[in-house]
C-alpha positions in Angstrom: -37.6 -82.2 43.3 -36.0 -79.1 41.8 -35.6 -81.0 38.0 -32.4 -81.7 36.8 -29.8 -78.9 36.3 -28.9 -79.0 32.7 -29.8 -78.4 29.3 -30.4 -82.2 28.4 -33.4 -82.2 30.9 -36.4 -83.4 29.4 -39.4 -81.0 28.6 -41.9 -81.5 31.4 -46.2 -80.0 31.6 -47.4 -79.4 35.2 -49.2 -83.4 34.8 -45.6 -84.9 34.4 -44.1 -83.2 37.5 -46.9 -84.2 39.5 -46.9 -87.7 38.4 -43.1 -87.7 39.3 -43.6 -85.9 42.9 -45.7 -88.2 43.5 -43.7 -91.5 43.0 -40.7 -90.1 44.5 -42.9 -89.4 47.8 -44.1 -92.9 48.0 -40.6 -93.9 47.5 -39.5 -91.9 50.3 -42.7 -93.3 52.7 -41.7 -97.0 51.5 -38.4 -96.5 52.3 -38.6 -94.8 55.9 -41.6 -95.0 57.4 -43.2 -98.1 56.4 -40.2 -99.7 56.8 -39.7 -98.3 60.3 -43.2 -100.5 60.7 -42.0 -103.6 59.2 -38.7 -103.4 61.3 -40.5 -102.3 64.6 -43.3 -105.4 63.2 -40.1 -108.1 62.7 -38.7 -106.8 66.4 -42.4 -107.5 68.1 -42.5 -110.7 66.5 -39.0 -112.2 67.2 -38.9 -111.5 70.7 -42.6 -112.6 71.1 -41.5 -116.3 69.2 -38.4 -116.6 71.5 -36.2 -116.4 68.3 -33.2 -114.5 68.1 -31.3 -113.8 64.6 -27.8 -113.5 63.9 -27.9 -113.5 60.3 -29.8 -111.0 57.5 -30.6 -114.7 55.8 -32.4 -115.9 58.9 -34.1 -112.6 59.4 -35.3 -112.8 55.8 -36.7 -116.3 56.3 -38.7 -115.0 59.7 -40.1 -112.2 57.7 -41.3 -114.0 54.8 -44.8 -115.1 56.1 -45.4 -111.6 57.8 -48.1 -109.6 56.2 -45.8 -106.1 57.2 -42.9 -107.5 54.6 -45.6 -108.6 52.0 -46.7 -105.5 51.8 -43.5 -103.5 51.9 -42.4 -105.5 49.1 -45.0 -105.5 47.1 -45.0 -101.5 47.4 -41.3 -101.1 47.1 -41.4 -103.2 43.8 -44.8 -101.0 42.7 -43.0 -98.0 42.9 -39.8 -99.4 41.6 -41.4 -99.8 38.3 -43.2 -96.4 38.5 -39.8 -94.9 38.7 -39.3 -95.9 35.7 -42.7 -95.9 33.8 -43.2 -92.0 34.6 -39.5 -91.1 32.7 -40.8 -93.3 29.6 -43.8 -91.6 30.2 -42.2 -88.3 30.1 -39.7 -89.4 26.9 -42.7 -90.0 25.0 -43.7 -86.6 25.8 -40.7 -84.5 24.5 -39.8 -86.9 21.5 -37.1 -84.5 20.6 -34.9 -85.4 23.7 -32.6 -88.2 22.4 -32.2 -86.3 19.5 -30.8 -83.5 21.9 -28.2 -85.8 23.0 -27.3 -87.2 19.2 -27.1 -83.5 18.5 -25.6 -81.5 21.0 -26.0 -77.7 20.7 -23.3 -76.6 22.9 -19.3 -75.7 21.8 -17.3 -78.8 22.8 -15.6 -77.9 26.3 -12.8 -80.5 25.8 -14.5 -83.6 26.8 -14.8 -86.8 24.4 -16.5 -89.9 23.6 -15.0 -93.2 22.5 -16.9 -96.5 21.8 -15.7 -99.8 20.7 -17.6 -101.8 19.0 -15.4 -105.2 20.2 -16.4 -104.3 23.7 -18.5 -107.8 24.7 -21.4 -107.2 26.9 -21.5 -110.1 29.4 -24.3 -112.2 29.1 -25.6 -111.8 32.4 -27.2 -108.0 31.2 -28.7 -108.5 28.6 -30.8 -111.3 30.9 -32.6 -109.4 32.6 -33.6 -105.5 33.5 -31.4 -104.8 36.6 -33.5 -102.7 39.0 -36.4 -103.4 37.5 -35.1 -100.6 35.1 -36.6 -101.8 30.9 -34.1 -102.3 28.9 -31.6 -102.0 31.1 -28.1 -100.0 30.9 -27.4 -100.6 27.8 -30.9 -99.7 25.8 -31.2 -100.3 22.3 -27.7 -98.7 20.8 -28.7 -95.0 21.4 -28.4 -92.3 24.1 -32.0 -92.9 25.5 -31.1 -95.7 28.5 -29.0 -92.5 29.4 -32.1 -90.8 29.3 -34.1 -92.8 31.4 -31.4 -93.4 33.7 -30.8 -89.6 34.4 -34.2 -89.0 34.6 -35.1 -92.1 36.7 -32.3 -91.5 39.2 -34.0 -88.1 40.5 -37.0 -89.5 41.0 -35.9 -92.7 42.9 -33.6 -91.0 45.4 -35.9 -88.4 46.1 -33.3 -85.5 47.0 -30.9 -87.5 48.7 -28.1 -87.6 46.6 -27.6 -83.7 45.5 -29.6 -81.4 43.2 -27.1 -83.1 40.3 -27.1 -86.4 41.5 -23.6 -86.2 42.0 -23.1 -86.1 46.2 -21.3 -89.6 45.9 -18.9 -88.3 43.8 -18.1 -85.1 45.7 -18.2 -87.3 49.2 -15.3 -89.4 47.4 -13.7 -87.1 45.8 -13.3 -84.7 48.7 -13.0 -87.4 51.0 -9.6 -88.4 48.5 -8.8 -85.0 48.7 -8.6 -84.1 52.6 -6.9 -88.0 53.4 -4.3 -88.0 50.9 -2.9 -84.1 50.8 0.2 -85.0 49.1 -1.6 -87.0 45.8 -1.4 -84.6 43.0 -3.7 -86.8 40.5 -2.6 -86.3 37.0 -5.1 -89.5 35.8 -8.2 -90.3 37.4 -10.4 -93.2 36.1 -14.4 -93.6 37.0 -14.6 -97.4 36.5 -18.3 -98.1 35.7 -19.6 -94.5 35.4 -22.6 -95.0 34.2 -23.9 -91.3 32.8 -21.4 -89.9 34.6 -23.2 -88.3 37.4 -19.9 -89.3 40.1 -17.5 -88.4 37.9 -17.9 -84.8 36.8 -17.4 -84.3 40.5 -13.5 -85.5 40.2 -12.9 -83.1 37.4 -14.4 -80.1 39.9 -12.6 -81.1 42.9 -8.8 -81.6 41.0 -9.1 -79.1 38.3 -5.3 -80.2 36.7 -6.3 -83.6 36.3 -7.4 -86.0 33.3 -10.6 -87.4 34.2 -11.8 -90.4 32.2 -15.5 -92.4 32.6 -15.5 -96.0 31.7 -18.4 -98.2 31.2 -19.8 -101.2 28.8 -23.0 -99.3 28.1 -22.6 -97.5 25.0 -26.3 -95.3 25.5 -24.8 -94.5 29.2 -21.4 -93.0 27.7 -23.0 -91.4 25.0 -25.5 -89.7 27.2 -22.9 -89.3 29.6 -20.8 -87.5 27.2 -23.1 -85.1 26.2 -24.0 -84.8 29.6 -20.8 -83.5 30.9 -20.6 -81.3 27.8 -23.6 -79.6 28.9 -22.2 -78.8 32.3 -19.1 -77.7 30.3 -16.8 -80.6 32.4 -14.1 -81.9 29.9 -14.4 -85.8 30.7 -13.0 -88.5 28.5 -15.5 -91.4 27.9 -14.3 -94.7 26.9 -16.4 -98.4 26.1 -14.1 -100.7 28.4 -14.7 -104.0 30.5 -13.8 -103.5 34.1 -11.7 -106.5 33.6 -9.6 -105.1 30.7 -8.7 -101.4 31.4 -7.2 -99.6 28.1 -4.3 -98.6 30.5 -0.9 -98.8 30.8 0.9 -100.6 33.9 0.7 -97.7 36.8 -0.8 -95.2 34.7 -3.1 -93.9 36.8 -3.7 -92.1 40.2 -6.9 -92.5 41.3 -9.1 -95.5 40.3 -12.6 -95.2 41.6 -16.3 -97.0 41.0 -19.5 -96.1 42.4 -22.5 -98.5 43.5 -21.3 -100.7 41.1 -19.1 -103.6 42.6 -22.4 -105.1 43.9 -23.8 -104.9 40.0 -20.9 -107.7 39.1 -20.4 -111.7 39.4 -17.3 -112.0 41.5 -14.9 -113.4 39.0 -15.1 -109.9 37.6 -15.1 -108.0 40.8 -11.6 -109.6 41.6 -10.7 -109.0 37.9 -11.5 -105.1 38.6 -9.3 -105.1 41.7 -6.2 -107.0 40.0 -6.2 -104.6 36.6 -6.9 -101.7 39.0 -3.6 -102.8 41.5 -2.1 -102.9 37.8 -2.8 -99.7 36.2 -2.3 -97.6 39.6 0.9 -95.5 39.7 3.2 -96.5 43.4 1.4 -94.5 46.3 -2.1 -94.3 44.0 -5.4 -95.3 45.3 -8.4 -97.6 44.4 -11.7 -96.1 46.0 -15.0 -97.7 45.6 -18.3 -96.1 47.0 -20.5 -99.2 47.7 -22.6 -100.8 50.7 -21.3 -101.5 53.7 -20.4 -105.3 54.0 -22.6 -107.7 56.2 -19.8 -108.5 58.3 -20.1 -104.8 59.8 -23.5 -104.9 60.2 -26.5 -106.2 62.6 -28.4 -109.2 61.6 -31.3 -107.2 60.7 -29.7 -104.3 59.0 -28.2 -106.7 57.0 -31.1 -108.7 55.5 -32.7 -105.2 55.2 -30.0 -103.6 52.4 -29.7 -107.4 51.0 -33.7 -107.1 50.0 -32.6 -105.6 46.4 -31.1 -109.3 45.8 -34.3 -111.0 46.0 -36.7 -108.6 44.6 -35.0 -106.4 42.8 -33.1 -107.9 40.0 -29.7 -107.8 41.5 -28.8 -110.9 41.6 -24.8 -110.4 42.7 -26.3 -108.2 45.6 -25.8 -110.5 48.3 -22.8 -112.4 47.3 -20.6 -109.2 46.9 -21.7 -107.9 50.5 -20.8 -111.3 52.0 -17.4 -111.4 50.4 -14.5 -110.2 51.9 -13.3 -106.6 51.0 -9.8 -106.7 52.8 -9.7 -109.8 51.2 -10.4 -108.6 47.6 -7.7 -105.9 47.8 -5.2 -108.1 49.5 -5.9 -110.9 46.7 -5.1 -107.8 43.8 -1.5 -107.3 45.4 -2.8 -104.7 47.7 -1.1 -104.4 51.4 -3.4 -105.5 54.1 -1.8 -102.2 55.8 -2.6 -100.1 53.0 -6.3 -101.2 53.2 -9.0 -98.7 54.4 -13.1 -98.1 54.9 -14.6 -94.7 56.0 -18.0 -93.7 56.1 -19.2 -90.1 55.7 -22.2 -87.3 55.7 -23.3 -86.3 52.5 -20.6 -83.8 51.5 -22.9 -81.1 49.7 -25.0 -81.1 53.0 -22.2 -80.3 55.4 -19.4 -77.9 55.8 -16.0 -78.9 55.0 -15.1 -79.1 58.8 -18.2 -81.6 59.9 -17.4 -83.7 56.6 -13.8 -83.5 57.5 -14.4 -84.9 61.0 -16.5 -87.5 60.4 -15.1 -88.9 57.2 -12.0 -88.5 59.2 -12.8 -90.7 62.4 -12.8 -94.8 62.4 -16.0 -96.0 60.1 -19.0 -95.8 62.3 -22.0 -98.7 61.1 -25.3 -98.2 61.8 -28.9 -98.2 60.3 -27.9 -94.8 58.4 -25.0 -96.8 56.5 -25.9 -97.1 53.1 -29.3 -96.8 53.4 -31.2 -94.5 51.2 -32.8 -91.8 53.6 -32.8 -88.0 54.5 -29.8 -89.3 57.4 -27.8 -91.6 55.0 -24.0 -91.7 55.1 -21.4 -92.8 52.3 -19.4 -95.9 52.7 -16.2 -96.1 51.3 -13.3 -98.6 51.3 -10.1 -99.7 49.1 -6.0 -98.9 49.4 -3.3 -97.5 48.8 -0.9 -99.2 46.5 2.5 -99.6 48.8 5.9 -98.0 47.3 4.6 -94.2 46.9 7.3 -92.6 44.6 
């Protein structure tokens, strides 16, 4: 863990580091080795009961009484919450921090920040702390959920998403880039950005075009704002429902979201996909990073990423994976043509030519599929909207 790369980063003492190393390891040991035991356990087991699987829901119910899952979930939870406790730990620490944010000291490099105060946070988060996460995205009305998002973010993936925790966004962004050569994006809208981290990324990779960050959260896009400033990216941040863009009819050119489809009821996923058909211009494209669906996947591999459902406070987890995602661009007036899913390497790992190749051939599923490890690969899907002009 290198610490974050910009001027927002909190103040940390030798202690604080340590204490963060230290969670992010037993992250890293949860996720891949221990649960290399509880999958090697569950494969022992089933073959020795005569049972075979066909569904991550039947795995999940074999599992249950097995004293491997207990204690994977019990440890994955455990260090779920340390995540989190060592950032408020290290807030507390450098009281000055949200204060940094409220009081940016760099020059304004063209970015800007707009909220809206008739913006309705759905009911559904303020229920409950998704990811375990207190307080959840949208804190208490200033910058600091931003602050333990950031934070919390480098020490849950433990290196596996970029020194800047922004590989997703350069994976899509350059994956965009190399399959559509002719799309000269003049508008690019982040739907649920967060802080930001995957959008920054669009701005670097299409220099000419307007890149705007959309989110509910008003501490995330104030955070995220000041952010972006300190990496001196000019992005627009706007308070917005998914299901309400503040855009005009085919406005846009690239629509994308991040991790965040499975974060939504489905009434508002299909919402997302109708008002982004609406707002995209005749040959733009709607790009969502997210996990693969369970369709694509083994029986076991699928009740393995559908564990954050159950234990995890992400209660739409499941349901979204199980939908259909031709089906939900189709239902938004997307051609079932114009539909497609890629997975990729990490792009800030690779060269240009291995990311090129792989992201280029048909979508390859396998345990490395969404899966937070050292050997994790992107998945992507969405369309093109038909009548390119």
């Amino acid at each position: 863990m290198a610490g974050l790369q910009h001027s927002l980063a909190l103040k940390k003492d030798l202690d604080q580091r340590a204490r963060e190393r230290f969670t992010s390891s037993m992250r890293a040991w949860v996720l891949t080795d221990l649960a290399g035991q509880m999958h090697s356990d569950y494969e022992k087991a089933s073959v020795e009961s005569g049972q075979g699987h066909t569904s991550g829901e039947a795995v999940h119910q074999f599992l249950k009484g097995r004293d491997l899952f207990k204690w994977y979930s019990s440890l994955r939870c455990a260090t779920q919450e340390l995540v989190w406790q060592s950032v408020l730990t290290a807030i507390a620490a450098d009281p000055e921090s949200v204060e940094r944010i409220n009081s940016p000291s760099e020059a304004s490099h063209g970015g800007s920040l707009t909220l809206d105060a008739t913006v309705q946070l759905p009911a559904y988060s303020e229920a409950m702390d998704v990811h375990l996460m207190p307080g959840n995205y949208q804190g208490s009305g200033d910058a600091e959920a931003g602050v333990v998002y950031d934070n919390g973010l480098e020490v849950f993936s433990f290196g596996v998403m970029g020194k800047n925790l922004d590989d997703i966004g350069h994976s899509m962004a350059n994956y965009t880039r190399l399959k559509w050569p002719e799309l000269k994006p003049q508008l690019i809208v982040d739907v649920g950005c967060t802080i930001g981290h995957n959008t920054l990324p669009w701005k670097q990779t299409f220099p000419d075009a307007e890149v705007q960050g959309v989110d509910i959260a008003p501490a995330c896009l104030q955070y995220g704002h000041a952010r972006a400033e300190a990496f001196g990216v000019p992005i627009h941040f706007r308070q917005a429902g998914c299901d309400a863009l503040p855009y005009g009819d085919e406005s846009a050119d690239i629509v994308f979201s991040s991790m965040f489809l499975h974060e939504l009821p489905t009434h508002l996923i299909k919402a997302f996909f109708k008002e982004a058909h609406r707002i995209l211009k005749p040959g733009g494209v709607l790009i969502n990073m997210e996990l693969p669906p369970n369709d694509a996947l083994g029986a076991y591999d699928a009740f393995y990423l559908d564990w954050d459902c159950f234990y995890n406070n992400e209660p739409f987890y499941k349901e979204f994976r199980d939908l259909s995602y031709v089906g939900l661009c189709t239902d938004a007036g997307f051609s079932a043509s114009d539909f497609f899913q890629a997975t990729m390497p990490r792009f800030t790992y690779v060269s240009e030519a291995e990311f090129a190749a792989a992201s280029g051939a048909d979508a390859a599923f396998d345990s490395d599929t969404g899966r937070l490890s050292d050997t994790i690969t992107w998945y992507a899907f969405g369309a093109q909207k038909g009548g390119v002009a």
